[in-house]
N, C-alpha and C positions, 0 to 999 in steps of 0.2 A: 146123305152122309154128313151132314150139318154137327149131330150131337157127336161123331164120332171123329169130325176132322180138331172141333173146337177142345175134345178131350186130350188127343193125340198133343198138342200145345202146352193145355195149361198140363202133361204127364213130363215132358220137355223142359218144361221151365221148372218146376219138382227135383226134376233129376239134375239137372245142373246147382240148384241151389243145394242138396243134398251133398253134390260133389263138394263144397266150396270149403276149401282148407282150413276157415275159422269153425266148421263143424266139427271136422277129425279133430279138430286141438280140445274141441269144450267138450268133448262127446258124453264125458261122466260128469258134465258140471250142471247145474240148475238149471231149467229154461225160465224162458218169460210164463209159461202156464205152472200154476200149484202144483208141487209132488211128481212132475215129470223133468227127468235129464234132456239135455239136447239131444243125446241118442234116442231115448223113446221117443222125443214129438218127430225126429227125423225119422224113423221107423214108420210111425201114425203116417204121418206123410207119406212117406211111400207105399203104404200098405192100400192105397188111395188105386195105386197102378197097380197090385197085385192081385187086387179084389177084381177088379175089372181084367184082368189076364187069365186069372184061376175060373171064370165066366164060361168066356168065349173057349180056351183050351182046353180045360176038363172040365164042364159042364157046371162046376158048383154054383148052387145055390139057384139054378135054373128052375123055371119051374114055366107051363102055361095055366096057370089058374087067370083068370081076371084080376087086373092090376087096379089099384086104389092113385084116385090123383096126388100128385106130390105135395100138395097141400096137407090134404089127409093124411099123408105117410108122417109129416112132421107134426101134423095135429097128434098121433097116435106115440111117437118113440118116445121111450122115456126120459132119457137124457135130456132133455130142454125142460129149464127152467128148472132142475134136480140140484138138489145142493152137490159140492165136491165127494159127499162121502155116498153118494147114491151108488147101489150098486151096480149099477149103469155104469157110471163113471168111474167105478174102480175097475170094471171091467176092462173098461180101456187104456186103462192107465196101466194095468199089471199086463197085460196083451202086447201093450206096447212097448216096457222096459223088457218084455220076455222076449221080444224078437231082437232089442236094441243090442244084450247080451251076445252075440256072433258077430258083433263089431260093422265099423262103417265099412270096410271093403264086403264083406257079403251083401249088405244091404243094397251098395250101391250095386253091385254087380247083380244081383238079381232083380232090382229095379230098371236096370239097363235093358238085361236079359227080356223081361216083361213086354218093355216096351217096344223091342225091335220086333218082338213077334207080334205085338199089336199091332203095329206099323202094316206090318203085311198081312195082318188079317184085314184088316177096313182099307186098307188103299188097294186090295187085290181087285183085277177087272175080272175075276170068275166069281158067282155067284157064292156067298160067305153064309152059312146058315147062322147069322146073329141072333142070340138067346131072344123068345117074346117078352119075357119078365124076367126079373129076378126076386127072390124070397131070400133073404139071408137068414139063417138059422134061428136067431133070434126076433126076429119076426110074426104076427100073425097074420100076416098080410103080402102082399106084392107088390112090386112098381115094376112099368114098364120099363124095358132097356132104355129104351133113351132116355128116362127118369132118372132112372138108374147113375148112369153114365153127368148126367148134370149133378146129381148130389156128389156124385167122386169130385167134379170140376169145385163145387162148392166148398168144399172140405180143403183142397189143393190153392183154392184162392186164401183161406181164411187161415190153412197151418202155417204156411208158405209164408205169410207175415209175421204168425207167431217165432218158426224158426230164425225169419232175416231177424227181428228185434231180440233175439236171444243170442244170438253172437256177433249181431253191429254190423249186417251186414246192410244195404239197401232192399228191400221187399222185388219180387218182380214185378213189372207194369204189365200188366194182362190187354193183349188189343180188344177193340170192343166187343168183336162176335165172342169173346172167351169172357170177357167181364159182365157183358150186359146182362146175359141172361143170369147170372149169379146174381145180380145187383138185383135182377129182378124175383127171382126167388128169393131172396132176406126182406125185401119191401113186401111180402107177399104172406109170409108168417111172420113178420113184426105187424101187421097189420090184423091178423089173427091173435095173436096174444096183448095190442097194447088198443086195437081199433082206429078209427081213421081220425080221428082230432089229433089224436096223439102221434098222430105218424105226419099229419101233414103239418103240424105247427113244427114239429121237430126240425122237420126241413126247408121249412119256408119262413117260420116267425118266431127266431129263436128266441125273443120276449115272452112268449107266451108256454114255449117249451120247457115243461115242470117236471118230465118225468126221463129215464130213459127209455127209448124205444129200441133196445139191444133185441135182436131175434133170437137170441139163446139166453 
């Protein structure tokens, strides 16, 4: 229950930062990301708990085919390293401001909604039939659940700062079992698109470090 206790958290710390009153004030105003409002990335953000709810409760995007390792899944999407106007990225940008449109109380309440029912699907002691993979639409491939459920956490760590530095709020501090393993997936495809001189001077010998080693 590791990848589902560690999501249950960083979905927790999501929703409270989503709650946070300097959001409903900025909600139509510019974020810290290009061409998105603080209601779309707070949306994006929660759409992080929705996608993992819409799974488990009505089956979407379920699939058992054989799952590709999460390295590969990030070798394969498109969005990394795509410029702003890829249509990748508009994709999520126009996704995002289209659910932001029904304002922060639905958003938050069906983020709440989401997550209480999460709650008792992974915390139940009867046995839970949790999806083997997931394929999202967009996709030509799979990751396992628990893959799955770390790239939500992944996404929840990295918005979750974009939205505190867009209305001045402080970020959340993620405990380890919730940060580690993120920290450890970005070390893991920066390591793939920049290679290991460049990842380990970055961190270790910042004289030597020429380049950025950003994982997206």
């Amino acid at each position: 229950m590791g990848a589902e206790r560690e999501f249950l958290v960083a979905a927790r710390s999501a929703l409270l930062l989503i709650g946070e009153v300097q959001v409903v004030q900025a909600w139509d105003t510019p974020s810290a990301l290009p061409e998105m409002t603080v209601g779309a990335l707070a949306a994006h953000l929660g759409s992080q708990v929705l996608t993992a709810h819409a799974a488990v409760t009505a089956g979407e995007a379920v699939t058992d085919e054989p799952p590709v390792s999460l390295l590969e899944h990030y070798q394969r999407v498109a969005w990394i390293g795509s410029g702003l106007d890829h249509s990748s990225n508009v994709t999520i940008r126009d996704t995002a401001e289209q659910s932001s449109q029904a304002g922060h109380h639905a958003l938050f309440a069906s983020v709440q909604s989401a997550l209480e029912d999460l709650t008792l699907a992974f915390g139940s002691s009867l046995p839970v039939g949790l999806p083997p993979a997931i394929r999202m639409p967009w996709w030509d491939w799979s990751v396992s659940f628990d893959d799955f459920l770390l790239t939500r956490v992944m996404e929840i760590v990295v918005h979750s700062d974009d939205l505190a530095v867009s209305v001045g709020v402080e970020p959340p501090a993620f405990p380890e079992p919730v940060l580690g393993p993120v920290l450890a997936l970005l070390v893991g495809i920066s390591l793939r698109r920049h290679g290991q001189a460049a990842v380990v001077r970055a961190l270790s010998r910042s004289e030597r470090a020429t380049q950025s080693i950003s994982a997206f």
